[in-house]
C-alpha positions as a Python dict, from the first residue, in 0.01 Angstrom:
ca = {
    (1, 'X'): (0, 0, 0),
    (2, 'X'): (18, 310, 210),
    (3, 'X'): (-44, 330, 571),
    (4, 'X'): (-23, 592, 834),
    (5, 'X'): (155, 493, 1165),
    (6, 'X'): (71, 733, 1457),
    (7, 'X'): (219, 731, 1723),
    (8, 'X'): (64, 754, 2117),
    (9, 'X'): (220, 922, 2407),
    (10, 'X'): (80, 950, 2726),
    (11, 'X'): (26, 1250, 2872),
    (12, 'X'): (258, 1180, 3189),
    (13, 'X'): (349, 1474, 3353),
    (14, 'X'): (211, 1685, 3102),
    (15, 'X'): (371, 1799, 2764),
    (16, 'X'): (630, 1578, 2640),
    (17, 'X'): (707, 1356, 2978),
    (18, 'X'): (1057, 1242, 2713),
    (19, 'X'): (1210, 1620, 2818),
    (20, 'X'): (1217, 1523, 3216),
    (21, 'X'): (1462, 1223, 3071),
    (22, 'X'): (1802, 1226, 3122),
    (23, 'X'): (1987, 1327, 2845),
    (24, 'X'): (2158, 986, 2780),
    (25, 'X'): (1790, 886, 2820),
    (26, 'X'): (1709, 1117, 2526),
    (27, 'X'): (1999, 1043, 2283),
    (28, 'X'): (1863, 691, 2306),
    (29, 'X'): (1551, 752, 2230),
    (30, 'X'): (1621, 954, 1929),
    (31, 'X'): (1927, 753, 1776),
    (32, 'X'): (1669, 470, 1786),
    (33, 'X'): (1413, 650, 1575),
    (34, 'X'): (1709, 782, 1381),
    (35, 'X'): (1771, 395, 1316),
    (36, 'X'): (1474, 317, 1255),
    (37, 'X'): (1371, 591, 1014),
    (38, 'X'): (1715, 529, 785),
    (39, 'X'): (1605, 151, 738),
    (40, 'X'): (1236, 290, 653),
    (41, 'X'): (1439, 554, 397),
    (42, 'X'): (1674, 366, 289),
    (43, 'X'): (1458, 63, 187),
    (44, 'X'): (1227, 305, -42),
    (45, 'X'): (932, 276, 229),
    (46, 'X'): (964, 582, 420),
    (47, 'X'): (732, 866, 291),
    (48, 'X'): (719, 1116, 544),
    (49, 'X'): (762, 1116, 893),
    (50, 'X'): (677, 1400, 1117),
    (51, 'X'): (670, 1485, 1502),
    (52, 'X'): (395, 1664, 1668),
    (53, 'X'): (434, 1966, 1906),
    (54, 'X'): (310, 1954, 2230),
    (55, 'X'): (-34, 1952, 2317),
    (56, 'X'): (-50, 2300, 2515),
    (57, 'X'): (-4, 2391, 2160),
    (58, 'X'): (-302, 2215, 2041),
    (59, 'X'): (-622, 2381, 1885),
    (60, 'X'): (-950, 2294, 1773),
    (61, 'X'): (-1127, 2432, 1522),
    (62, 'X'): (-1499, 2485, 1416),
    (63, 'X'): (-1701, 2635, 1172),
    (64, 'X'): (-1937, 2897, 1279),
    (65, 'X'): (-2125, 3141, 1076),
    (66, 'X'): (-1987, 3239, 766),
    (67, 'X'): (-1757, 2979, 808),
    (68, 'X'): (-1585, 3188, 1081),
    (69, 'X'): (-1351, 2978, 1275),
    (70, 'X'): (-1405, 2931, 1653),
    (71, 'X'): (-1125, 2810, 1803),
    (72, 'X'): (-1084, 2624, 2141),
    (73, 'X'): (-787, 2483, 2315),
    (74, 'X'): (-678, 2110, 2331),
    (75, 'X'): (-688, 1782, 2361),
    (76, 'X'): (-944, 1778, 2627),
    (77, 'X'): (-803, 1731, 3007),
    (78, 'X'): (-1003, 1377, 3008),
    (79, 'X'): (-741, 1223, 2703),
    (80, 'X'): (-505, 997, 2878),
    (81, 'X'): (-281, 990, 2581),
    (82, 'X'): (-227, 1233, 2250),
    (83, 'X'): (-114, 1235, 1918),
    (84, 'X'): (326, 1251, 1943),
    (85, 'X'): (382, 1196, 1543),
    (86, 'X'): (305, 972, 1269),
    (87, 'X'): (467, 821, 976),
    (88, 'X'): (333, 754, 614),
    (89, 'X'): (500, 434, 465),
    (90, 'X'): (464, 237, 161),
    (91, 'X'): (504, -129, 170),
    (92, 'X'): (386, -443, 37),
    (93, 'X'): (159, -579, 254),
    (94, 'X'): (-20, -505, 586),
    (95, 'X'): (177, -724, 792),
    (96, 'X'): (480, -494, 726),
    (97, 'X'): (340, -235, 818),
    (98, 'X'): (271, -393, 1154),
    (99, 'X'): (598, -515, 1159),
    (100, 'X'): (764, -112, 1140),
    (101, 'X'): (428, -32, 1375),
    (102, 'X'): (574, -345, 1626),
    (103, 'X'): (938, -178, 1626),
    (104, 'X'): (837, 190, 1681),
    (105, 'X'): (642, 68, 1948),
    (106, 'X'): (986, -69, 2109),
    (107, 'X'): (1141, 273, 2125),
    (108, 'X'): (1327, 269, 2499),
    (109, 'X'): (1188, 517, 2735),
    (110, 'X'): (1365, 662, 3013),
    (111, 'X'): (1524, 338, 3177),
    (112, 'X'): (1596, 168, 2851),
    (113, 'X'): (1322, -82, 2853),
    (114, 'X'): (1091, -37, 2555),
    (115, 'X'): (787, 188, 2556),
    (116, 'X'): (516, -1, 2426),
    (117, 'X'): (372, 303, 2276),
    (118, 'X'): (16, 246, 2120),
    (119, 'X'): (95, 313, 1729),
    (120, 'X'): (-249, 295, 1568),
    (121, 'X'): (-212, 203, 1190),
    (122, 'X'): (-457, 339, 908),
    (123, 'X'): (-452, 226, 562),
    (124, 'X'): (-426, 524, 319),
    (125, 'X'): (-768, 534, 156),
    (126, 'X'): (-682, 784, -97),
    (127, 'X'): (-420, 1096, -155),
    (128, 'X'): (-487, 1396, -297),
    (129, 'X'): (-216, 1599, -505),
    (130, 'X'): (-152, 1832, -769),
    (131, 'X'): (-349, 1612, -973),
    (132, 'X'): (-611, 1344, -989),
    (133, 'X'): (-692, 1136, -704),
    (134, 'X'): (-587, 789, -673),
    (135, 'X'): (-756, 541, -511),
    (136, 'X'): (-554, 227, -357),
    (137, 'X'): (-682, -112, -514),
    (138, 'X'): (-635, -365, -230),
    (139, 'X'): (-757, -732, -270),
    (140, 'X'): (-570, -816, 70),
    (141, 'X'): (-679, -642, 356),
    (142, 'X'): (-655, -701, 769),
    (143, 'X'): (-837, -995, 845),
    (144, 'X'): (-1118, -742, 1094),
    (145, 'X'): (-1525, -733, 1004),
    (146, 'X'): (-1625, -772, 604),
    (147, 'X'): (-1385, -680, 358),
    (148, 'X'): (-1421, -422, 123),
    (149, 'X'): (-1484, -388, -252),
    (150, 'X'): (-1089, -446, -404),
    (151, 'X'): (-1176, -65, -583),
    (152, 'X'): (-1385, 134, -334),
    (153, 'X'): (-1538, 335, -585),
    (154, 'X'): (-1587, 76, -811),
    (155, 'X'): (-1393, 285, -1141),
    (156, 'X'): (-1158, 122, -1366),
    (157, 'X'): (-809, 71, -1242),
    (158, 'X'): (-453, 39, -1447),
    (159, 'X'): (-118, 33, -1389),
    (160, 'X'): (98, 296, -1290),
    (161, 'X'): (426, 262, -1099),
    (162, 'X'): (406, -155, -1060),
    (163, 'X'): (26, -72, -861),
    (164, 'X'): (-352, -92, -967),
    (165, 'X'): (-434, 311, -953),
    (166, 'X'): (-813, 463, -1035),
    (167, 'X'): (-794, 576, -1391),
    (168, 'X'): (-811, 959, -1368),
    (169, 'X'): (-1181, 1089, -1441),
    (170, 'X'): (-1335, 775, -1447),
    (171, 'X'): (-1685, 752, -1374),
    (172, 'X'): (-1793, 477, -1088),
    (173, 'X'): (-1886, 129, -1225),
    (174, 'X'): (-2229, -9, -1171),
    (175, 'X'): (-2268, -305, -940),
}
C-alpha cells in the first residue's frame, strides 16, 4: 500500500521559522530525519522523499483563455500552516504508515522537545507512469465513514510484484 506523508509547518515567523534555529538546533533536526529516512530506505519502504521550498516561492496557477496560465502568488496570508515536504512510502498496512507519520511528527524543534508537526497521510489512489495505470486493491482500509469497493474501478486485478494490480486495459466490471 502506498501512502503520501506530508508534512505541516507553521508559518512562524515567516518562511522556514527552522533557519532562526541555532545551528546545533538544526543539525538535530536534520540528523533526525536523516535517521529516520535510512530506516524508511533501508527497510525497502522509502519511495521518495522530498522537501518543499519556501512559501514566498509559492505560485498558483489557473487556466484562463486558451488555457493561458494566470499566475498569482501564495499560500494565502490567512494559512496558519503550509506544505514543508512529503514522503511517498510503501508498506503493509495503514497502521504503519501512521506509525512513520507518528515519528516524523516527533522531529525536535528548536529546544529539543518534539514538534508535533501535523503530517496528514493520503493513501495513493493510483500512479501514473510510463505505462498503464495501476490501481491499488485494498480490502483493509482506515476504519473513517463507508469503505470503499476493494477495486475502485471495479476491473479485474492479478498479481504483480506479491500485490493485487488492475490488469492493464481492462474494461470496468459491472455491478
Amino acid at each position: 500500500m502506498k501512502f503520501m506523508l506530508m508534512m505541516h509547518a507553521a508559518h512562524g515567523r515567516g518562511d522556514w521559522d527552522v533557519f532562526h534555529w541555532t545551528p546545533e538546533a538544526r543539525a538535530a533536526h536534520q540528523a533526525y530525519w536523516e535517521e529516520l529516512n535510512g530506516e524508511l530506505r533501508s527497510a525497502g519502504e522509502l519511495v521518495r522523499v522530498d522537501g518543499l521550498s519556501a512559501p514566498a516561492q509559492t505560485r498558483v496557477v489557473r487556466s484562463g483563455e486558451s488555457t493561458q496560465p494566470i499566475i498569482s502568488d501564495g499560500p494565502f496570508p490567512e494559512s496558519k500552516e503550509f506544505l514543508a515536504g512529503y514522503w511517498i512510502i510503501d508498506v503493509a498496512s495503514p497502521e504503519r504508515a501512521y506509525a512513520i507519520a507518528a515519528r516524523a511528527s516527533a522531529a525536535p524543534g528548536p529546544n529539543g522537545e518534539p514538534l508535533s508537526m501535523p503530517i496528514e497521510i493520503r493513501e495513493v489512489m493510483f500512479s501514473v507512469t510510463c505505462g498503464p495505470v495501476f490501481v491499488s486493491r485494498n480490502a483493509r482500509r482506515p476504519p473513517v465513514g463507508k469503505s470503499a469497493s476493494p477495486n475502485l474501478l471495479g476491473r479485474p486485478t492479478e498479481k504483480k510484484l506479491g500485490r493485487d494490480v488492475e490488469k492493464a486495459g481492462s474494461a470496468p466490471t459491472p455491478s
